[in-house]
N, C-alpha and C positions, 0 to 999 in steps of 0.2 A: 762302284761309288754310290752310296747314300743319295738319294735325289735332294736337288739343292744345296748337295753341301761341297763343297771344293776338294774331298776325298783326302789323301794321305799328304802332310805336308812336312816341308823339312826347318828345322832351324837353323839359322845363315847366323856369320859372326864377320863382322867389320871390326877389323882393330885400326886404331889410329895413331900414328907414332909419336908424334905431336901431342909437345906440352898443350892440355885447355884452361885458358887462366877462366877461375870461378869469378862470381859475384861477390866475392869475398874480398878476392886478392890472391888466394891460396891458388894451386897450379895442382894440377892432376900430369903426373909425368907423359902419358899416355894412356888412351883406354882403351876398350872394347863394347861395341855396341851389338849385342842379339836382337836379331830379330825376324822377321817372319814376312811375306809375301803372297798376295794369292792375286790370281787373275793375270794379266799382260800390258805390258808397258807399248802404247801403242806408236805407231812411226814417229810420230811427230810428240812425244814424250810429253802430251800437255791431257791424261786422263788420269793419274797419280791423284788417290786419295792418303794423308797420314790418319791414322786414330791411334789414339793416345789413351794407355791404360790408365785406371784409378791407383790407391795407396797397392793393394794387396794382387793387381792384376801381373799380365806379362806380356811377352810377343806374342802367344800362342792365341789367335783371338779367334780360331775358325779350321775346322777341318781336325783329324785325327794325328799324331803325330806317331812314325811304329811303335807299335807292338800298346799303344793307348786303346782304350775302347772310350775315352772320357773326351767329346767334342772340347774346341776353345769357349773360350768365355762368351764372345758374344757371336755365336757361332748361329744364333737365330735371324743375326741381324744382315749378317756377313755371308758371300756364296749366291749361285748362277740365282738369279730371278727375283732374289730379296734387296731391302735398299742401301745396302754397298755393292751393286749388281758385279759379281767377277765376270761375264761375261760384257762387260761396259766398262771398268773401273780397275786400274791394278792399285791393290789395295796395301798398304804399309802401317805396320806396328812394329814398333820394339820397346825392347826392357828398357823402361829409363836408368839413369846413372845411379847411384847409390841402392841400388835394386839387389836382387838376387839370383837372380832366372838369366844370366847368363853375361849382362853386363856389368861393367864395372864398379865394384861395390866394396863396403867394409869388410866382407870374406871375401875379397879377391886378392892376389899378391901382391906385396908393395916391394914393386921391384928394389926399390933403397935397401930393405933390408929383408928379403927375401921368404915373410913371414906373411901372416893376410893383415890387412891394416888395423881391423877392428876399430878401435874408437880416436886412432890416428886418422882416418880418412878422413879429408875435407867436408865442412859443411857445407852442402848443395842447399840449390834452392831451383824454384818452378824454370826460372828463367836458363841455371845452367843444363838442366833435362834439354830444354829446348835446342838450348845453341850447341848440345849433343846432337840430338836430332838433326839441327841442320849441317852438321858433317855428314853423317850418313844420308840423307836427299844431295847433297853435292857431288858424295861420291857415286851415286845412284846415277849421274848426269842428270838430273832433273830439275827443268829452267826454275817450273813455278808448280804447285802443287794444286790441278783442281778443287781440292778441298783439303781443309784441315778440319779433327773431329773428336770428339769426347766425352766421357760422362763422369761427373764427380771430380778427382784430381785431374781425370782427362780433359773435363773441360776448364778449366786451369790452364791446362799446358793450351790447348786450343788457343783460349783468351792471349796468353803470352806469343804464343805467335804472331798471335794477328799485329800485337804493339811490339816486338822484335825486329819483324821480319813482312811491316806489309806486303811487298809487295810480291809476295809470294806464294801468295794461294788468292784463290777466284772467291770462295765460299768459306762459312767458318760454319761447324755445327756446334753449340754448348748445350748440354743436358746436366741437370741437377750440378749446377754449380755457382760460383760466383764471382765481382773482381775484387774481392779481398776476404780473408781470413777474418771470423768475428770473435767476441769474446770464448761466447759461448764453445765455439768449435777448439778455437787453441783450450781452452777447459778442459776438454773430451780427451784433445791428445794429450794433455801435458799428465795426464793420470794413468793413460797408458804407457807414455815413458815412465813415470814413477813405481809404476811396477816393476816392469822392465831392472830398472838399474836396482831394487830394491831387491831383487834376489840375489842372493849372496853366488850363485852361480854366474853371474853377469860379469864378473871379477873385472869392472874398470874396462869390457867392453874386449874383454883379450882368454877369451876360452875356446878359441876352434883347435888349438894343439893339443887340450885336455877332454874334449867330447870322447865320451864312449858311453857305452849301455847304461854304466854306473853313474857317469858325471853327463848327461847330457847337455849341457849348457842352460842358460838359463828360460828352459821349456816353461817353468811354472807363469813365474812375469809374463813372456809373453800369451800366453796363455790367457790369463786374466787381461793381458790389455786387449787382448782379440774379443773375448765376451762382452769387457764396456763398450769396444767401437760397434761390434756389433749389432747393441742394442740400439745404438745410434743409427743402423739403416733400416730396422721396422720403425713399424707404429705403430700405436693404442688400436687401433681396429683389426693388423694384420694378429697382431699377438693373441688378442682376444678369438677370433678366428679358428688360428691354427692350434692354440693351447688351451684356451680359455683355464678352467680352475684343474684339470685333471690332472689327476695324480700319476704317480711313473711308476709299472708295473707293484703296485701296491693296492689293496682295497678301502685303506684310509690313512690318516696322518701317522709319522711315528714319533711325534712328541721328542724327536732331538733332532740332531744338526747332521741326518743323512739326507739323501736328493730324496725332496715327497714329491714334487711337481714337475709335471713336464718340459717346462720351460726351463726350470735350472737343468735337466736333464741334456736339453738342447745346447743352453748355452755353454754347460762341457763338453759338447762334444765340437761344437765348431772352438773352441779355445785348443784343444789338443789336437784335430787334426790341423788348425792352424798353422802350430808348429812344427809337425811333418813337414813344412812342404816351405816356410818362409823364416827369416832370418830376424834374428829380433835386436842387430843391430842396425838391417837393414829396415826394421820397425821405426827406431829413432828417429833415422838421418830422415827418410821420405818425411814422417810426419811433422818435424822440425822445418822443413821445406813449405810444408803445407804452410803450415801457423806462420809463415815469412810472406807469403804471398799476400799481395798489393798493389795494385795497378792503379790504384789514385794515385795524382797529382797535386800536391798542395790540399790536400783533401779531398780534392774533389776525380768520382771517377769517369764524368764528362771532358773534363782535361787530360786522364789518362788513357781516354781513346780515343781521342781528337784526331789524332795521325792514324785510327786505321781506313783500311781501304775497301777489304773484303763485302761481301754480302753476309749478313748474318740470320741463319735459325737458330732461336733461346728455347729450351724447352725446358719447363719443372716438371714436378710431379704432388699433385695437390694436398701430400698426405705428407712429404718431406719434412721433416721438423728439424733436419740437418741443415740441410741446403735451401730453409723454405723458398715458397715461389715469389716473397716479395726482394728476395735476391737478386733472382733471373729477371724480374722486374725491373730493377737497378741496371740492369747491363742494357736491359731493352731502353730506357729512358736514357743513358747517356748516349745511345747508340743513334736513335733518334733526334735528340739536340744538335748532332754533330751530322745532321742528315745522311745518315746512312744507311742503307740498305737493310732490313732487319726484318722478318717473320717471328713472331713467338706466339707459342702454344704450351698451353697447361695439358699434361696426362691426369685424367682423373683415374686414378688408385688407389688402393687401399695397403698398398703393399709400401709405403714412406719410400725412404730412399731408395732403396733397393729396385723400384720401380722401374727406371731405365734400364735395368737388365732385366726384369722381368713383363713387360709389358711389351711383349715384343707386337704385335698386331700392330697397336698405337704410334710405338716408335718406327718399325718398318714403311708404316705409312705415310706421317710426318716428313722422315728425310728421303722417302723414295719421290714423296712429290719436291719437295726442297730441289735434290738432285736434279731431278728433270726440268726442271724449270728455266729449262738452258736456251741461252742465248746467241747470235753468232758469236760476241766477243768473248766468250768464254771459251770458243776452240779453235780461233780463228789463227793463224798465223801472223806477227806482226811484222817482225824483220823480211818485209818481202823483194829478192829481186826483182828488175826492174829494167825496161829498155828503152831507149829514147826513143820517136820516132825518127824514121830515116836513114834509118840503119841497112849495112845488109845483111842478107840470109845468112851468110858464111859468120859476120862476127854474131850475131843471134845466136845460131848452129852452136859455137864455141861457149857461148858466154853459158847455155845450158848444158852441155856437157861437164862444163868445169866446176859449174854448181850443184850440176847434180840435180835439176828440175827440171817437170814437164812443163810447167806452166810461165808465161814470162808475162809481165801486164806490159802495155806500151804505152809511154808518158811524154806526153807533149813539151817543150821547153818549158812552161809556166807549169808545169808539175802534175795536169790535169789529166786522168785517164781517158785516153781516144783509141782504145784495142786492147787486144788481148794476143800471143800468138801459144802453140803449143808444139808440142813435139811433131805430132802428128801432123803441122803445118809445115815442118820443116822436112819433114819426108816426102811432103807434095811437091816442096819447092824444089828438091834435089830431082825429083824425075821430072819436071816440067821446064827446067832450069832459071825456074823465077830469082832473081837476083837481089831484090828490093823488100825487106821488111813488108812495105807496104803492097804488094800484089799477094800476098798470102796471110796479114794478119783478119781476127776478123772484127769488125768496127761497130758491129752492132751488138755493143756486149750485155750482157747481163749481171746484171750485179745486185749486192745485198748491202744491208747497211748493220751497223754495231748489234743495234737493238732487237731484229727481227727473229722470231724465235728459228729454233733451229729445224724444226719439224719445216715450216714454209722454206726455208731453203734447201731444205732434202727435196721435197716437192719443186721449186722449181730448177732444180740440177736433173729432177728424173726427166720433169716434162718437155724438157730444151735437149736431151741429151748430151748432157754436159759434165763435167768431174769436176771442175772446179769456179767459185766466184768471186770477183775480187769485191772486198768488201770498201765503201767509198763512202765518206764523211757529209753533210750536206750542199757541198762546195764542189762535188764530185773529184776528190781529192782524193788517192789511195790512200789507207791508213791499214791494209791487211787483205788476206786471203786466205778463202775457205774450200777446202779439197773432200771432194765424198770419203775418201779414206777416214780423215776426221770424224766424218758425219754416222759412217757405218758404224765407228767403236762405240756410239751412243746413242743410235737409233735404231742400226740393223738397216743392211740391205732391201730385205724385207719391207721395208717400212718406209722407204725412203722415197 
């Protein structure tokens, strides 16, 4: 294995038998969602990160897949020690819906009639991606998602989580993105669709029966709408840079209409291998999606995230002229009004949009300190058993076998924590034959509260010799409990 990289990985496929009704109205009979995994879902299923690809990404975001020598996309970011740590973090990405890379899309089959849907498939939008998404984290068993994450249309789908599905992630990341679609941008796509459907190969959106060497589908269209988007994620300084005026294998100009410059050079060749590898049906639908997205309310996008809950990091990138940074600006100001939780940092680049995938140092760094910025209530267990005082050993004994935990807090009638017992308490009581809750629990507890970071509670679980604390309100009220096992998947033994 590559140091730091999560080594060879496999693609996993979730089908769903079940109608999903769109934003539309329209129904998908059933789907399938791809997608990809790195790192370990830890006991208590609450270290779960989602990231969310852009227009042209996949599941594939990290590590090698057989017989590949070509890492995933954000494979800089993702793996043991960098800021989606898989050694801390199990990490989730898949294809969104109208995609191509595996889930269910306008080249996939439309069981109705037995053909691939092509330009019958329903129109998605950012929101249905999501409510994809959260069938697979359901089927996942996973309560609530430490983090949801993204850059570009990823953080899009981010955004939409947060206002879908509060309460189900701790943390939001957004990088080069925004909460709605502007002129400008619906512009950009609406000319790459017009490419697109403007090749006579596109035939109405219905040519994967006719693909072959001779008829490849309509390669050309997309093609040219890959070079216009393209140019949409440099900038005037990246391009000057990397091309500036030079000519492409040539000594001077040839006064007609073959490639003299190096940059038309370029921008052929990401247009053609584009369409090796991506669908230019599945071109339309995502970027139609795109240009739909919206998350004001009444106009206003302080009303449209009124109701979320998360903490949020907004990141731009200072050279973005796609996504500019007084976008991410926008999110941070309503995010703010509505007093919430919110970090934002500018990447200064040179490299526009493209930055968040390319600026890996800046971005690893950003959301590695983001991530660790943890708190007890973000790993803490809420739903916690519970025992009255006064009890005896024997139903104690039972009530933790049945549950299935070591630890049991003990609560006064008025609801107030006055002990703690453990397994290990109940093993002293069977050989000493203590009968009473209260000759073995222990009363002089220790305990944390919501907000304390989570480092000072590793520290005081080491110094007391203890595995677990019940975490108590200012009213000394249980409201949760915190287990080293928890604390290990995010700090290390070591550390603790």
């Amino acid at each position: 294995m590559i140091k730091g990289s999560v080594g060879t990985v496999t693609t996993h496929y979730y089908h769903h038998s079940s109608p999903l009704v769109l934003e539309s109205g329209d129904t998908l009979p059933s789907l399938t969602i791809a997608y990809e995994t790195y790192g370990k879902l830890n006991r208590d299923r609450n270290n779960a990160i989602l990231i969310c690809h852009a227009l042209s990404g996949d599941a594939h975001i990290a590590g090698f897949l057989e017989g590949e020598d070509k890492p995933g996309w954000w494979d800089a970011i993702v793996g043991p020690g960098k800021a989606f740590d898989t050694d801390r973090y199990f990490i989730i990405c898949s294809n969104v819906i109208g995609g191509c890379k595996g889930s269910t899309g306008p080249s996939s089959t439309n069981p109705a009639t037995g053909k691939p849907y092509g330009a019958k498939f329903p129109v998605i939008t950012i929101q249905d991606m999501v409510h994809a998404q959260k069938l697979l984290i359901d089927n996942l068993t996973i309560p609530q998602l430490y983090a949801v994450a993204g850059g570009s249309m990823g953080g899009m789908q981010a955004l939409q989580w947060t206002v879908s599905y509060p309460d189900m992630m701790k943390k939001a990341i957004v990088i080069a993105a925004t909460g709605y679609s502007t002129p400008q941008q619906i512009a950009f796509n609406e000319v790459g669709r017009k490419a697109i459907i403007s090749d006579p190969e596109w035939n109405g959106g219905n040519y994967y029966d006719t693909k072959s060497y001779d008829a490849p589908g309509p390669v050309k269209g997309l093609a040219l709408a890959r070079m216009v988007g393209h140019i949409t994620y440099l900038s005037d300084e990246s391009m000057h840079a990397k091309f500036g005026r030079s000519l492409q294998s040539k000594d001077r100009i040839g006064f007609d209409f073959s490639t003299d410059f190096a940059v038309e050079s370029y921008l052929h060749h990401q247009g053609d291998t584009f369409t090796q590898r991506f669908d230019a049906n599945s071109y339309l639908y995502i970027t139609k999606a795109i240009d739909y997205f919206d998350l004001t309310k009444d106009g206003s996008l302080v009303k449209g995230l009124s109701e979320v809950k998360a903490g949020f990091l907004v990141i731009s990138v200072s050279s973005d002229w796609l996504y500019p940074p007084y976008q991410s600006q926008e999110i941070v100001s309503a995010l703010t009004a509505n007093e919430r939780e919110v970090r934002y940092s500018e990447i200064r680049s040179n490299y526009g949009h493209d930055g968040f995938l390319l600026e890996a140092g800046q971005v690893n760094y950003l959301i590695a300190q983001f991530l660790s910025r943890t708190v007890v209530s973000d790993v803490m267990i809420r739903d916690v058993p519970t025992i009255e005082e006064g009890a005896t050993t024997a139903v104690t004994a039972r009530r933790m076998i049945n549950l299935e935990v070591n630890h049991l807090p003990v609560l006064s009638g008025d609801g107030h924590l006055v002990g703690i017992v453990t397994s290990w308490d109940i093993a002293k009581a069977v050989a000493k034959n203590f009968l009473w809750l209260d000759e073995i629990m222990s009363k002089n507890v220790h305990t944390t509260t919501p907000d304390e970071p989570i480092e000072a509670a590793a520290k005081k679980m080491e110094e007391h010799s203890i595995s677990a604390l019940p975490v108590v309100d200012a009213d000394q009220r249980l409201i949760g409990l915190i287990t080293s096992d928890a604390i290990s998947i995010l700090v290390g033994r070591g550390n603790a």
